[in-house]
C-alpha positions as CSV (number, residue, x, y, z in Angstrom):
1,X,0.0,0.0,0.0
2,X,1.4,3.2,-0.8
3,X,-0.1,5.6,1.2
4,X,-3.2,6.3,3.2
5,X,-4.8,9.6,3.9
6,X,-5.3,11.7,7.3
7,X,-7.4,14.9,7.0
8,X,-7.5,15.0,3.5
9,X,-3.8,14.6,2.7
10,X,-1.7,11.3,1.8
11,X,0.7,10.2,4.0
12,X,3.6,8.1,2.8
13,X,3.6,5.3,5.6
14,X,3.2,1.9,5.5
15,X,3.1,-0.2,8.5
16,X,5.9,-2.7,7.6
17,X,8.1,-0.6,5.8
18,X,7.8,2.8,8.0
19,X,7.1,3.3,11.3
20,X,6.8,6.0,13.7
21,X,10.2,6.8,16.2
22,X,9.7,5.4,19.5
23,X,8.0,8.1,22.0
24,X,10.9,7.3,24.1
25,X,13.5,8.7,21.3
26,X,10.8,11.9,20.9
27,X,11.2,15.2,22.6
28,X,8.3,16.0,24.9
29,X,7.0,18.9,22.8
30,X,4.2,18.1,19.9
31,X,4.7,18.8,16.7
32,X,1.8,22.2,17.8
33,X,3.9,23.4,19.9
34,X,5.9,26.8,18.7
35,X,9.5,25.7,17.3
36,X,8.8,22.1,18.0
37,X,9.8,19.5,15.4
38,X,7.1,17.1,13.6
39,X,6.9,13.7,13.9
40,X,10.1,11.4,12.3
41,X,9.3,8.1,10.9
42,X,11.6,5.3,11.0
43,X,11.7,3.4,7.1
44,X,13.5,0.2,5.8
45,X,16.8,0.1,3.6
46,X,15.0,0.0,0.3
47,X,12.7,2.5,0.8
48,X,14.6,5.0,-1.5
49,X,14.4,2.9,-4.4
50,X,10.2,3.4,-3.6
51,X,10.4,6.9,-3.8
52,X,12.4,6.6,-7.5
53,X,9.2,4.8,-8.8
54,X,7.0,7.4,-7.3
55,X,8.6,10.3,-9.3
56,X,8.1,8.3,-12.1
57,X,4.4,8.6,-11.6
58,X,4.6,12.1,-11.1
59,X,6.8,12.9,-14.2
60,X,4.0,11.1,-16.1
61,X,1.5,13.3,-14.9
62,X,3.5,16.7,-15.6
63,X,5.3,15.9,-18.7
64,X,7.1,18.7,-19.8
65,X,6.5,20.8,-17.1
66,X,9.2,18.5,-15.0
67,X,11.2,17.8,-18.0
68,X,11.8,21.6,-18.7
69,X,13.5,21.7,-15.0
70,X,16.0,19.0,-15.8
71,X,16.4,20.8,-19.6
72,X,17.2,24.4,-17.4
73,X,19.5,23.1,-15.4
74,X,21.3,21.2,-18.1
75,X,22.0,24.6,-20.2
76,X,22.8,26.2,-16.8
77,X,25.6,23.2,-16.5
78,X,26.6,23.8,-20.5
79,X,27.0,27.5,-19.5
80,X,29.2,26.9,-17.0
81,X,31.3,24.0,-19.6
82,X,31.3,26.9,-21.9
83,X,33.1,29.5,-19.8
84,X,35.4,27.0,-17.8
85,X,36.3,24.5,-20.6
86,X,39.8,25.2,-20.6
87,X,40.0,25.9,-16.7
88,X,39.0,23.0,-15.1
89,X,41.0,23.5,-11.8
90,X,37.5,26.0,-11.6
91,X,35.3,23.4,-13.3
92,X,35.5,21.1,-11.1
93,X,34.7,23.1,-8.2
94,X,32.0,25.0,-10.2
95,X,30.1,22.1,-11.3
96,X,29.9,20.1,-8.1
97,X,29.1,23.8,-6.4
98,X,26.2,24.4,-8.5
99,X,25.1,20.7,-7.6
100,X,25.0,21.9,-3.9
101,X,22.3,24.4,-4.5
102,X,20.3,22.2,-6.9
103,X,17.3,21.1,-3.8
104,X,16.8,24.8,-3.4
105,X,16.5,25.1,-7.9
106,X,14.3,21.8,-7.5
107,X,11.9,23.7,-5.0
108,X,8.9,23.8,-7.8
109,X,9.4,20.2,-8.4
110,X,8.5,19.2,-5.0
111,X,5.5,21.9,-5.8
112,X,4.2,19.8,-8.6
113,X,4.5,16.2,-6.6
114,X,2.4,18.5,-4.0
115,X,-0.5,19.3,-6.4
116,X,-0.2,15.6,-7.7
117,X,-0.8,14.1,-4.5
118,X,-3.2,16.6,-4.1
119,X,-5.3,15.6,-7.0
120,X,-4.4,19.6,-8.1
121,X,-3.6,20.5,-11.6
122,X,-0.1,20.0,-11.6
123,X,1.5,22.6,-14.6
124,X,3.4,25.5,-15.6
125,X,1.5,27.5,-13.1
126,X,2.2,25.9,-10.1
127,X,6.3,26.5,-11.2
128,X,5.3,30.0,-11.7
129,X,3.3,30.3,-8.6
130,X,6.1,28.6,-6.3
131,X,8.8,31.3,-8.0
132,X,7.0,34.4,-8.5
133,X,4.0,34.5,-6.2
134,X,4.6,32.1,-3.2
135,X,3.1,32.7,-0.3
136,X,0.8,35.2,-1.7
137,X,-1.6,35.3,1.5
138,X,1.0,35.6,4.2
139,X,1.1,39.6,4.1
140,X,4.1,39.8,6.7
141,X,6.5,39.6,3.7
142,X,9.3,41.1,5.4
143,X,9.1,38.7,8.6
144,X,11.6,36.2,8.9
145,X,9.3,33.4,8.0
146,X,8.4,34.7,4.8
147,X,12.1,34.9,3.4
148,X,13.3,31.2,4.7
149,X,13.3,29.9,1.6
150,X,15.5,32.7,0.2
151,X,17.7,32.3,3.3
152,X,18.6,29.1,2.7
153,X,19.2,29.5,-0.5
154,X,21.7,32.5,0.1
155,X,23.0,29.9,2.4
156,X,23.8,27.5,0.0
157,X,25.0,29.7,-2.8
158,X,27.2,30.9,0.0
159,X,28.5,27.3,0.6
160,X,29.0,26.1,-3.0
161,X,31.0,29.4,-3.9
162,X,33.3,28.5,-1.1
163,X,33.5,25.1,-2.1
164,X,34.2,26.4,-5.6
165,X,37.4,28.9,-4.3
166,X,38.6,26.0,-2.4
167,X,38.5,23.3,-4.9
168,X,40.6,26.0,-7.3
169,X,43.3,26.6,-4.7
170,X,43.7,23.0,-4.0
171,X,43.7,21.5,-7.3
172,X,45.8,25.0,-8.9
173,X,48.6,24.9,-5.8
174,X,49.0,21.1,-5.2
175,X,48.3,19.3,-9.1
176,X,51.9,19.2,-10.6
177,X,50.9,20.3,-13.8
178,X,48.2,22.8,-15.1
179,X,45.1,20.8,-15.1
180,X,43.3,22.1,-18.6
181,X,41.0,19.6,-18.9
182,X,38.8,16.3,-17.8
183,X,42.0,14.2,-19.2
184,X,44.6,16.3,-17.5
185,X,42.5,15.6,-14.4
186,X,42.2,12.0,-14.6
187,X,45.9,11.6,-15.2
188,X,47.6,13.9,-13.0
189,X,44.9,13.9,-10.1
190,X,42.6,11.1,-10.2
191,X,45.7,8.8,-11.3
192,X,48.3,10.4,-10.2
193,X,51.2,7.8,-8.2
194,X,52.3,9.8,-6.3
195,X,50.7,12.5,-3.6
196,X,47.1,12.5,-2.1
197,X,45.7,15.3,-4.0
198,X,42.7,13.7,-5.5
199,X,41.8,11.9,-2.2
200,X,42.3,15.0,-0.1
201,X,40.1,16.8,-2.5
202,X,37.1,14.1,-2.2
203,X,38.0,14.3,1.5
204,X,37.4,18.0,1.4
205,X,34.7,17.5,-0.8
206,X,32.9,15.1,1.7
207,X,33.2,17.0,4.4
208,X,31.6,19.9,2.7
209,X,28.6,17.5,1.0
210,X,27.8,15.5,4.1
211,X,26.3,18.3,6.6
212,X,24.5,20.1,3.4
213,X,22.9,17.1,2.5
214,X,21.9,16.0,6.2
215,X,20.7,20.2,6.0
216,X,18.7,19.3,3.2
217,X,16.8,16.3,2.8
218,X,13.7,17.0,3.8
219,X,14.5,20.6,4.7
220,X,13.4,22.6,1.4
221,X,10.3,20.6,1.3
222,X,9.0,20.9,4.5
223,X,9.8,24.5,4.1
224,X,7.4,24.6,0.8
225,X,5.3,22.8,2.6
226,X,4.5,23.8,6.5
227,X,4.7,27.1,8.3
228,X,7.7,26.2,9.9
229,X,11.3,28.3,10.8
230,X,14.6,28.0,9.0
231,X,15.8,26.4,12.0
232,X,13.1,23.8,12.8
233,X,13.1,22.6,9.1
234,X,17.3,22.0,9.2
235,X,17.0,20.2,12.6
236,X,14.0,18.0,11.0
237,X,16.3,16.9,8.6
238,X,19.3,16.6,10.3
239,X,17.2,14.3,12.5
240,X,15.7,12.1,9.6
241,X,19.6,11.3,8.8
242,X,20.2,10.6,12.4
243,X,17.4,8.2,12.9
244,X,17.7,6.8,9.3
245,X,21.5,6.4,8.6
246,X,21.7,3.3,6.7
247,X,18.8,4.4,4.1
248,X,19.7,8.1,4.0
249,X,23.1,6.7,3.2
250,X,21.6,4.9,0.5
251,X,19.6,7.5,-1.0
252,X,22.5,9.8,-0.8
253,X,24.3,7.5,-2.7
254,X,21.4,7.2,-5.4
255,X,21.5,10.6,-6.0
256,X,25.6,10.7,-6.1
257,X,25.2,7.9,-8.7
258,X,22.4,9.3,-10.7
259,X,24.0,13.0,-10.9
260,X,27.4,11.8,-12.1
261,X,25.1,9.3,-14.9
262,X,23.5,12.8,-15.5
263,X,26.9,14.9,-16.1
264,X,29.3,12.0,-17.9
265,X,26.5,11.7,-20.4
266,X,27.4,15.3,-21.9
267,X,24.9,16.7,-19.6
268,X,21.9,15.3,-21.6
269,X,21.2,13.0,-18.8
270,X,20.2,15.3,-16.2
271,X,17.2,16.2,-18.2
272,X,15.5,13.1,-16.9
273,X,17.8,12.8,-13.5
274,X,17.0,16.2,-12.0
275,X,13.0,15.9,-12.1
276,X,13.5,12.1,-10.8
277,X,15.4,13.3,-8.3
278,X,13.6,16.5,-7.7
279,X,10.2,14.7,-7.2
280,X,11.6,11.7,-5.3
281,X,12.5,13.9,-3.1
282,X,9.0,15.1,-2.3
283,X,8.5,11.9,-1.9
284,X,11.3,11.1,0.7
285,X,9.9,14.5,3.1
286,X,6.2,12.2,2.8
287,X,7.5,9.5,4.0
288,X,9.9,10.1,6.5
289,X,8.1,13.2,8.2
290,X,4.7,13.5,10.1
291,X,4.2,17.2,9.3
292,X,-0.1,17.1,9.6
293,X,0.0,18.7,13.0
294,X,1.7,21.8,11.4
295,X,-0.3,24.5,9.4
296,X,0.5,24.5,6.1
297,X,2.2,27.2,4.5
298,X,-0.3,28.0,1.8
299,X,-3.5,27.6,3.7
300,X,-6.2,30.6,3.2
């Protein structure tokens, strides 16, 4: 069974493969209670590979409409070929950067799953309504509430253009040749036998991608989807990760996996990866949090 609703909306649960957190591992405020955090569900190993089939189903039902993210994000990486493709010491870093910020680009993906699940029409205006005219009855638009979404995007930019300088330095001091190109890379980096540059830079790399992604896993689309702070949403999904290692591990690597299938196919790839992933991920906040006792963010 896939689902089953509670006051009108689906909830991704099933009781063999996903389960409520013991009230003994739960704090003692409710998920009403201001600056409280909802409900975390406990889910099996494979559950990730559920939520891949799920997007499936929603790219169905908004053809182009999810297609046309994975297409804008494909030119934006082709851009970015275009001016570094002789500089990869700042390709690298530029590429995996702007793959740091992609769950804040994918935010009208997890929009469209909504209206899906929803039964809602699920098209071009519901991208256009999550970018230009979100929120449109909340008419404290300069409380910090309103602007979480931009904040964490800020946030992330923030982190990917650090991870972009650092990358540069490390590869432009420490390589022991100019690296020009993917080839130069491989050899003298990836291949290189002597030196640790290409492990210290994954190392670095790691230890950059693993907080961001335990920041963002369900963080974005709680945000879309409850009235909740900055802060509540980032702890939510910092605490899905900690009570789910093994399959967040997994789904972290199914999104590694599927994002380098995306870029080593010349980019064309990520036309279908990035709304997979985009609306999986919708699919991943349903199922792993409990988020009916907060309002939601677009109620009247």
């Amino acid at each position: 069974m896939r689902c089953r609703r509670q006051t009108g909306v689906e909830l991704h649960t099933s009781p063999t493969l996903s389960m409520p957190m013991p009230k003994s591992s739960l704090p003692n405020l409710t998920a009403s209670t201001p600056g409280a955090l909802p409900d975390v569900h406990i889910i099996a190993l494979s559950r990730p590979v559920h939520w891949l089939v799920w997007a499936w189903r929603d790219i169905a039902h908004c053809g182009w409409v999810s297609f046309a993210h994975g297409l804008v994000l494909a030119l934006a990486g082709a851009v970015i070929l275009t001016i570094a493709h002789d500089r990869f010491w700042f390709l690298a870093g530029a590429l995996s950067g702007f793959l740091v910020v992609a769950p804040v680009l994918a935010t009208s993906l997890y929009a469209l799953s909504r209206a899906v699940e929803r039964g809602e029409k699920a098209d071009a205006s519901v991208v256009l309504k999550t970018w230009l005219n979100w929120q449109n009855h909340h008419f404290n638009k300069f409380g910090n509430e309103y602007w979480c979404l931009v904040q964490f995007g800020a946030l992330l930019a923030l982190a990917a253009t650090g991870w972009v300088f650092t990358s540069a330095a490390l590869i432009t001091l420490l390589a022991p040749v100019p690296i020009t190109s993917p080839v130069v890379f491989i050899e003298h980096v990836v291949l290189a036998k002597e030196g640790f540059l290409f492990e210290l830079w994954l190392a670095l790399g790691g230890v950059l991608a693993a907080p961001i992604f335990a920041s963002t896993a369900i963080a974005i689309p709680l945000l879309l989807d409850r009235r909740v702070t900055l802060l509540q949403a980032v702890l939510t999904s910092w605490r899905v990760v900690l009570v789910n290692p093994l399959p967040m591990a997994f789904w972290a690597a199914l999104i590694m996996g599927f994002t380098l299938l995306g870029l080593g196919s010349a980019l064309l790839g990520l036309i279908a990866v990035i709304p997979m992933l985009g609306h999986a991920s919708w699919h991943a906040y349903r199922d792993l949090v409990d988020a009916s006792a907060l309002p939601e963010r677009d109620a009247s």
